[in-house]
Every structure is written in C-alpha cells, then in structure tokens.
C-alpha positions in Angstrom: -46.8 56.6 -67.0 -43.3 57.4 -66.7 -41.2 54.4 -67.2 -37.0 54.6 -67.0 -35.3 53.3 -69.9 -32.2 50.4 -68.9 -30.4 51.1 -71.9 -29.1 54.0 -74.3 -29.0 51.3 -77.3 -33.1 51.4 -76.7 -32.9 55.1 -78.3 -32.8 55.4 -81.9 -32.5 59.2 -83.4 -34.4 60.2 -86.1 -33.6 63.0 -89.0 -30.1 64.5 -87.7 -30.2 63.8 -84.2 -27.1 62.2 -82.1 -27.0 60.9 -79.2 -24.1 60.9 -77.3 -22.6 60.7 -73.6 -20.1 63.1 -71.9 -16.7 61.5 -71.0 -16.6 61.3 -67.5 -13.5 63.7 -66.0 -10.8 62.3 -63.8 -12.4 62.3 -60.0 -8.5 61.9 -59.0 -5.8 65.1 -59.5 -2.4 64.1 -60.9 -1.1 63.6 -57.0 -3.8 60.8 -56.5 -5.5 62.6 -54.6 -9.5 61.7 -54.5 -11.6 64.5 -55.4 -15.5 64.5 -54.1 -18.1 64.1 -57.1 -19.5 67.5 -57.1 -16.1 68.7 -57.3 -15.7 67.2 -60.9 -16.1 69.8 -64.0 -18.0 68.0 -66.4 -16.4 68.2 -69.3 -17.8 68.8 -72.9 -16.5 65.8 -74.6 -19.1 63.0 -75.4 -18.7 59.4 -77.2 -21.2 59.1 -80.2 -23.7 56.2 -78.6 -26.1 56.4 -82.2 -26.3 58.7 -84.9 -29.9 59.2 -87.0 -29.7 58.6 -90.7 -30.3 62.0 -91.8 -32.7 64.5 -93.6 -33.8 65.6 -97.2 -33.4 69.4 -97.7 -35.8 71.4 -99.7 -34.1 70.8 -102.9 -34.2 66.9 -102.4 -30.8 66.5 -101.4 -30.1 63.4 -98.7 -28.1 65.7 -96.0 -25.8 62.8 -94.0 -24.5 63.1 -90.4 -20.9 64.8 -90.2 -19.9 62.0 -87.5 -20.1 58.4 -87.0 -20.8 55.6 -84.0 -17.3 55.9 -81.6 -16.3 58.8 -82.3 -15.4 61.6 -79.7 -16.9 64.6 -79.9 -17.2 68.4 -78.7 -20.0 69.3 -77.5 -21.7 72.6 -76.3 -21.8 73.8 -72.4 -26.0 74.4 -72.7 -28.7 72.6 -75.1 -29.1 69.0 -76.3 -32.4 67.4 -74.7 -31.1 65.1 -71.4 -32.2 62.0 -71.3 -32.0 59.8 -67.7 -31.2 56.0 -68.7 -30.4 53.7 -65.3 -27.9 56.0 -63.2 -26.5 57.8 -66.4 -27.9 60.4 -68.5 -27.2 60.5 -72.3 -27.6 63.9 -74.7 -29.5 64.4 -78.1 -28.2 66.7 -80.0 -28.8 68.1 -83.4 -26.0 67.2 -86.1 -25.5 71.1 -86.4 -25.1 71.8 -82.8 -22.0 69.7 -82.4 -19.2 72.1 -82.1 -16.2 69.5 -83.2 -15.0 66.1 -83.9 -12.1 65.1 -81.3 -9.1 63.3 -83.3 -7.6 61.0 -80.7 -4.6 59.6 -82.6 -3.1 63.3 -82.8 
C-alpha cells in the first residue's frame, strides 16, 4: 500500500509543522573541479516548501509560525521526519526545532 508521492506541494502540514528542503551544496570546488556525489556535505540550509497554520496553546492563544513560504532556513544536523517525493526527499520539522532564519540580502 505504499504509494510515492510526485510532488512536495501534495503535503500540507498541520499544527506547527514545516516542511522544507535542504539546499543542495556545490558538487564542484572553486577550481571547477567535479566532485563525486557522496563526496558532497549536505548542508543544513533548507528552502521553506509550506508552513502549517499553527496551534492554540493552553490559554487559547493562536501561536503563528516564526517563518514564511521562501524563506531560507537553518536547520538541525538530526531530527525532522524524511519524507521521499520522486528522486528528492523533503523534511518536516516542528516550528521550534528550526535553529534560524537565513537573511540572504545581508
């Protein structure tokens, strides 16, 4: 019963879940030189692919996501729940386990 999902816009978070995809690293040094796949760190940036519309705490209070659609994030080494769509793989993460937001215009 296992079927593979085509697309990550098929995957809506709930609560304050976002799901994001790590930014792929250069596979080529600064010389141009080629580097095999399993050779490439992954790196623990990710774009935000969808972002879940929240929770309401104990005392009633609507509790928003701290990022948005687009933005570029930092995300931890271990932990999300991986998720295979096509050839890629996206992350869910909870809003609370993403370490930073990544300005790109600084």
């Amino acid at each position: 019963m296992s079927s593979v999902l085509k697309s990550a816009s098929s995957i809506v978070p709930l609560l304050d879940r976002i799901l994001v995809q790590r930014v792929k690293a250069q596979a080529k040094t600064a010389s141009g030189i080629l580097l095999p796949e399993k050779n490439v760190e992954k790196l623990n940036q990710a774009k935000v692919l969808a972002v879940g519309p929240g929770f309401t705490d104990s005392n009633g209070n609507k509790v928003l996501p701290n990022v948005a659609v687009g933005e570029t994030v930092l995300i931890p080494s271990f932990g999300g729940s991986t998720i295979k769509v096509g050839d890629d793989e996206v992350i869910l993460f909870r809003d609370s386990e993403i370490l930073a937001k990544i300005n790109e215009s600084a």
